[in-house]
C-alpha positions as CSV (number, residue, x, y, z in Angstrom):
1,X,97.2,-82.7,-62.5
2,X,94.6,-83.3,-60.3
3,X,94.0,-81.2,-56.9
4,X,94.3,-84.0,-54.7
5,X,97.3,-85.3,-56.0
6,X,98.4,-81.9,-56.0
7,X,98.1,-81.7,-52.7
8,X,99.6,-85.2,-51.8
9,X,102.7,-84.1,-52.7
10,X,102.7,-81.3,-51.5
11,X,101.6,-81.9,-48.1
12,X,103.2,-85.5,-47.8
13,X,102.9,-85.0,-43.7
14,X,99.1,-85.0,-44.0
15,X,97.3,-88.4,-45.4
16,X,95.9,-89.0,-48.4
17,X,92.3,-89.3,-46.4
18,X,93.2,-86.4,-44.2
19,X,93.5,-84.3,-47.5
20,X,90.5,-85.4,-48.9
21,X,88.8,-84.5,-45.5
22,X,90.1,-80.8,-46.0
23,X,88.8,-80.8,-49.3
24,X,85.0,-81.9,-48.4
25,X,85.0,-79.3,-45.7
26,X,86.4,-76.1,-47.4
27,X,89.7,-76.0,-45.7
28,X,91.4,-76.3,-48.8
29,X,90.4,-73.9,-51.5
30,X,91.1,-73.4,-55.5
31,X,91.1,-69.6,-56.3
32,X,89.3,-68.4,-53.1
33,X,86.5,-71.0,-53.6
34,X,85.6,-74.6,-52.3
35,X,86.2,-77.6,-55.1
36,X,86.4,-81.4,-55.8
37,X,89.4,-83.4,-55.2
38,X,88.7,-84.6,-58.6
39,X,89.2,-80.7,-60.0
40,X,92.1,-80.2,-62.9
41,X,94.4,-77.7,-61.9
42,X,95.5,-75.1,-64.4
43,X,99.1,-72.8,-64.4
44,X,98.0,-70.0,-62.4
45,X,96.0,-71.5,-59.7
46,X,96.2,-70.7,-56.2
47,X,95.4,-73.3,-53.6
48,X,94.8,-72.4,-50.4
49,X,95.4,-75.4,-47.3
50,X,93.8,-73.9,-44.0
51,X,94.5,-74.9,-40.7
52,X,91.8,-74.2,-37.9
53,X,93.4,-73.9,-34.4
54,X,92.4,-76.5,-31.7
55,X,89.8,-75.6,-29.7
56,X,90.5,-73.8,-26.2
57,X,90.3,-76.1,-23.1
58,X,90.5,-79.3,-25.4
59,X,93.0,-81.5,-24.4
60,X,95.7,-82.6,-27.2
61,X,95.3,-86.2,-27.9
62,X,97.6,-88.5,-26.0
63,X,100.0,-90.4,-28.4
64,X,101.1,-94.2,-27.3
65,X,103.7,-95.2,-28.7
66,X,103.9,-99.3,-29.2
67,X,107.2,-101.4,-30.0
């Protein structure tokens, strides 16, 4: 199975492009290091999905919500 697909389900709260995002920047890691979305995963492999904190004195975003 691939990593990103992996991940999609997962992580079904987080988007497909929001994955891939965390893939490109090293927030999501296969064995302790950085790979491609495209990686085959193997029994045994440990994926890591990070989360970085928001930023102090950055306002969360404002949601709208439209009917």
């Amino acid at each position: 199975m691939r990593a990103d697909a992996f991940l999609a389900l997962m992580a079904p709260f987080l988007s497909r492009t929001r994955l891939k995002q965390k893939i490109q920047t090293g927030d999501s890691l296969r064995n302790g290091r950085r790979y491609g979305g495209a990686a085959r995963l193997h029994a045994g492999d440990l994926i890591e999905l990070r989360w970085r904190p928001q930023v102090a004195g950055e306002p969360a975003p404002e949601l709208r919500i439209l009917y």
